[in-house]
KEKE-3310 file (N, C-alpha, C; in steps of 0.2 Angstrom, whole numbers, plus 5000, padded with zeros to 4 digits):
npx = (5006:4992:4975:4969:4974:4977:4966:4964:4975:4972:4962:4968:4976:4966:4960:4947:4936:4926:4914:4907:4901:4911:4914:4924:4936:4938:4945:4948:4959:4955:4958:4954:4953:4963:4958:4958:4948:4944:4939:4932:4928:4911:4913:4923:4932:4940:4949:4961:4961:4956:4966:4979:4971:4966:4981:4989:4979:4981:4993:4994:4990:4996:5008:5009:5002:4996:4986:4979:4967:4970:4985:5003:5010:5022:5019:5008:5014:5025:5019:5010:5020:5026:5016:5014:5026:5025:5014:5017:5029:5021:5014:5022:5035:5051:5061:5054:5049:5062:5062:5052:5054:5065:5061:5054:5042:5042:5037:5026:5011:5011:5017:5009:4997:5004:5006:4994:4990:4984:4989:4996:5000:5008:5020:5024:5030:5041:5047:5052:5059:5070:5075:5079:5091:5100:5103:5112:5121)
npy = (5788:5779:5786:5779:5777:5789:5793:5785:5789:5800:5798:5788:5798:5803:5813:5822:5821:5829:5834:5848:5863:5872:5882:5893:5890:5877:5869:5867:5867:5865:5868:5864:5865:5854:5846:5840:5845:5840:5850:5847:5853:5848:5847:5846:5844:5833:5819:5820:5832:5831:5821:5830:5842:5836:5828:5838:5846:5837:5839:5851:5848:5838:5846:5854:5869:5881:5894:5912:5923:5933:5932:5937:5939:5930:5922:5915:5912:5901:5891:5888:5881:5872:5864:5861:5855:5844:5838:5834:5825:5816:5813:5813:5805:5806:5799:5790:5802:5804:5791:5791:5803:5796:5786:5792:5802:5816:5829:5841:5840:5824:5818:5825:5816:5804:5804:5806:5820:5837:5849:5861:5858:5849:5855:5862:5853:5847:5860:5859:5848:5851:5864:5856:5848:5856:5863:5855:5853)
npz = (5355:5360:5357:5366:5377:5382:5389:5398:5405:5410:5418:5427:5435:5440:5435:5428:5413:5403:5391:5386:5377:5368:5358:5356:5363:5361:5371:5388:5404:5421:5438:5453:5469:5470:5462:5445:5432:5414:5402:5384:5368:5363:5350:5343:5327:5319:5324:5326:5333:5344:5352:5352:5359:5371:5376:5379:5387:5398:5400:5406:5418:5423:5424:5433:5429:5427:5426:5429:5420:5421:5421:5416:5399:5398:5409:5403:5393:5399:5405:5395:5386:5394:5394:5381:5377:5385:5378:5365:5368:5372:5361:5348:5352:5351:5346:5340:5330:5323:5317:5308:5300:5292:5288:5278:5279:5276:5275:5285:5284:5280:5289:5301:5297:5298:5314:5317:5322:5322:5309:5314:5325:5325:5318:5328:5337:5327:5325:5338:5342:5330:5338:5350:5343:5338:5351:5356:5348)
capx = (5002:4986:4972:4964:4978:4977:4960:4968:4982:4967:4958:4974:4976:4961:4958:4941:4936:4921:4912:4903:4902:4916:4917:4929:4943:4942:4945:4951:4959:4955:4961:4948:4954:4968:4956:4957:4943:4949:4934:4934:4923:4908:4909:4927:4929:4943:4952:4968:4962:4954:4972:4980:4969:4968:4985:4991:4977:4986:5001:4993:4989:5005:5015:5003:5003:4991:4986:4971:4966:4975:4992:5006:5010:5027:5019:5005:5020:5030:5015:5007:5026:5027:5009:5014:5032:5021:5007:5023:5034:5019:5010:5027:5041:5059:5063:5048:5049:5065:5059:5047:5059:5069:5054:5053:5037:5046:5034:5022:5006:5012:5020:5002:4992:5007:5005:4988:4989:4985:4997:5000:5002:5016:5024:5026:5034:5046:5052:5053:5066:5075:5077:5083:5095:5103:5107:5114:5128)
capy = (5786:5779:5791:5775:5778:5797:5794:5780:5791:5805:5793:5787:5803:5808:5820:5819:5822:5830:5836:5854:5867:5876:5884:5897:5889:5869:5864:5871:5865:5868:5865:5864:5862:5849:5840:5842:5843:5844:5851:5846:5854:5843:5848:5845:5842:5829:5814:5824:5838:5828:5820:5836:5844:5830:5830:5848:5848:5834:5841:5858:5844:5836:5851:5859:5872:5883:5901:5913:5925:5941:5932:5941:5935:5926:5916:5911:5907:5898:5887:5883:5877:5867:5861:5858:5850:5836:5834:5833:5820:5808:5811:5812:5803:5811:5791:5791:5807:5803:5785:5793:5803:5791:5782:5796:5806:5822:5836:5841:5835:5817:5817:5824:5809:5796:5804:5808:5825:5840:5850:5864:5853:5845:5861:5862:5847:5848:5866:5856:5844:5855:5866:5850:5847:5864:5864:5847:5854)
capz = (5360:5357:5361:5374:5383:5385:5392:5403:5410:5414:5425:5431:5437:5445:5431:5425:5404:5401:5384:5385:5369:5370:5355:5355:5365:5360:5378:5393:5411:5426:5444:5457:5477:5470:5456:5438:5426:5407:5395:5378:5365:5361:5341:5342:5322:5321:5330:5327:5335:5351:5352:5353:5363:5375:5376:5379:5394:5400:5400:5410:5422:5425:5426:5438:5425:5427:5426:5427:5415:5421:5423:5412:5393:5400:5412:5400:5388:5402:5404:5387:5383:5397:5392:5373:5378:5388:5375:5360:5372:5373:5353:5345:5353:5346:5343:5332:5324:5318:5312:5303:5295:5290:5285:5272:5282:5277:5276:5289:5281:5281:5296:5305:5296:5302:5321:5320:5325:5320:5306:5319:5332:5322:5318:5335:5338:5322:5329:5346:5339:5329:5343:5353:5340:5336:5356:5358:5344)
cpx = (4995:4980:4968:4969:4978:4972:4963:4971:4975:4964:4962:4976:4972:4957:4951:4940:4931:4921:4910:4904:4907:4918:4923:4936:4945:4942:4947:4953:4959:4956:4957:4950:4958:4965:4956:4950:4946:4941:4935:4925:4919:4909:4917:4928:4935:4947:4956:4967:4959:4959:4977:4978:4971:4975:4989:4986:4978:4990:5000:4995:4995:5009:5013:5005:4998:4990:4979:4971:4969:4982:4994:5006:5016:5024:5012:5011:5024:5024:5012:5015:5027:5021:5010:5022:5029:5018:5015:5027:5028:5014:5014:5035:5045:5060:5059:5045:5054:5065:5057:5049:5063:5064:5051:5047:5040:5043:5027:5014:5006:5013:5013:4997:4996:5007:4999:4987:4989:4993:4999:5004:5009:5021:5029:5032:5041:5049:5054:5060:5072:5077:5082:5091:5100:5107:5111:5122:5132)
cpy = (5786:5784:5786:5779:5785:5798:5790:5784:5796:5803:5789:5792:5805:5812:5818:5825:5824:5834:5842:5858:5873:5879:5890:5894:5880:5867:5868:5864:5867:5864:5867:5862:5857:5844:5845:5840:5847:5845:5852:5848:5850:5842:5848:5840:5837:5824:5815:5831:5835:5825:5824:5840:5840:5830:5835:5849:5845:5835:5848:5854:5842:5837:5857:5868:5877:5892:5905:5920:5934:5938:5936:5936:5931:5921:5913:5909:5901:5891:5883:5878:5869:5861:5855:5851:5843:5833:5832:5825:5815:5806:5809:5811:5807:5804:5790:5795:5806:5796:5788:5796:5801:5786:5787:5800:5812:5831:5838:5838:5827:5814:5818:5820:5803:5796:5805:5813:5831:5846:5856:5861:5851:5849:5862:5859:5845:5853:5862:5854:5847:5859:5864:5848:5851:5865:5858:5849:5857)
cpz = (5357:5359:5368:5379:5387:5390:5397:5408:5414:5420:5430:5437:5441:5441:5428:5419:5405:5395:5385:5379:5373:5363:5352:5357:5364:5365:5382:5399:5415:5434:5450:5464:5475:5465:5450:5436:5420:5404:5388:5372:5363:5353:5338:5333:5320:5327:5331:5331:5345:5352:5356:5359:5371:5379:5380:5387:5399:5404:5406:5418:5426:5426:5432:5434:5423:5429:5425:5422:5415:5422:5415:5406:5394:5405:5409:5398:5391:5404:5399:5385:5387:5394:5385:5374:5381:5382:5367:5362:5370:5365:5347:5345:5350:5347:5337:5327:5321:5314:5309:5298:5288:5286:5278:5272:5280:5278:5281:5288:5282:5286:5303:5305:5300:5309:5323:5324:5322:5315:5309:5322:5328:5320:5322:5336:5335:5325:5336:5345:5337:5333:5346:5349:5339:5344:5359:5354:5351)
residu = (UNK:UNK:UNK:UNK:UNK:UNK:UNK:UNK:UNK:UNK:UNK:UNK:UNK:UNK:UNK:UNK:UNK:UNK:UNK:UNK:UNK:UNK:UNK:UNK:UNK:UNK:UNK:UNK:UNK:UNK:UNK:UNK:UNK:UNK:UNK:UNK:UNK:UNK:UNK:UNK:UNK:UNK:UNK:UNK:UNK:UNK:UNK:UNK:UNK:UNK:UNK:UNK:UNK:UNK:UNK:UNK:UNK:UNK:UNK:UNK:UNK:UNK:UNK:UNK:UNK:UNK:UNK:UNK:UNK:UNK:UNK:UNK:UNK:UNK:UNK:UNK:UNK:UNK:UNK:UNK:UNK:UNK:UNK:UNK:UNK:UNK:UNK:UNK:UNK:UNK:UNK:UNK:UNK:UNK:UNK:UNK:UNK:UNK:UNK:UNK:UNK:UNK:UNK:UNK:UNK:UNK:UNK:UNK:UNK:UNK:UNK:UNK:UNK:UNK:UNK:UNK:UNK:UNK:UNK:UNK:UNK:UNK:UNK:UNK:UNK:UNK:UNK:UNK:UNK:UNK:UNK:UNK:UNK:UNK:UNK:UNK:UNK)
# end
C-alpha cells in the first residue's frame, strides 16, 4: 500500500495525523471521546519508518485497540499484535510476500527495500507468515 493511501484511509476514518516531537516513542495513538488523533514524530528519519509507523497506529485505530499505561504486559501484547497484524495485512500483503519471494526478495534487507518498510518491521511480517503457514499444515 502506498503511503497516500494510508493517509487517505486516516481521513477516511476520521482519524486525524499530526507531526509533534516525540522522540522517545516515534508516534503514538490516542482515542479521545470516540476521535482518533495518530502523532507522528516530527524527525521521523525515514519513509520506511513513517510507513510503519503510520500503519501500526492505524491498525490501534481499527481494532479499537487501545490501552493505558498501567494496563498488564498481556493486554499490551494482545493489542500491539492486533495493531501490527493490521499494519502487516495492508504493508505486506501474504500474495505479495510470497510474489516477492518467488521474485527472489529472499533475505530481510531486500524484502524491506521492495515493501518499503522497515527491517524490523519485516521481521515481523515474515514470522507473521511463517506462523500462518506452520498452522495451516
Amino acid at each position: 500500500m502506498e503511503t497516500l493511501k494510508l493517509y487517505q484511509i486516516a481521513e477516511e476514518r476520521g482519524i486525524k495525523v499530526e507531526n509533534f516531537s516525540l522522540p522517545k516513542t516515534g508516534s503514538v495513538c490516542v482515542s479521545i471521546n470516540g476521535s482518533f488523533l495518530i502523532a507522528l514524530d516530527e524527525k521521523l528519519k525515514t519513509r520506511a519508518e513513517e510507513r510503519v509507523r503510520l500503519a501500526h497506529e492505524i491498525g490501534h485505530c481499527e481494532n479499537l485497540a487501545f490501552y493505558n499505561i498501567n494496563a498488564s504486559a498481556d493486554v499490551r501484547g494482545k493489542h500491539e499484535s492486533k495493531a501490527n497484524r493490521w499494519a502487516i495485512n495492508a504493508l505486506v500483503p501474504e500474495e505479495k510476500y510470497y510474489e516477492a519471494l518467488k521474485m527472489g526478495y529472499t533475505d530481510i534487507h531486500s524484502l524491506a527495500e521492495h515493501f518499503e518498510v522497515t527491517e524490523d518491521f519485516m521481521k515481523k511480517a515474515a514470522e507473521h507468515y511463517e506462523n500462518k503457514k506452520i498452522h495451516r499444515r
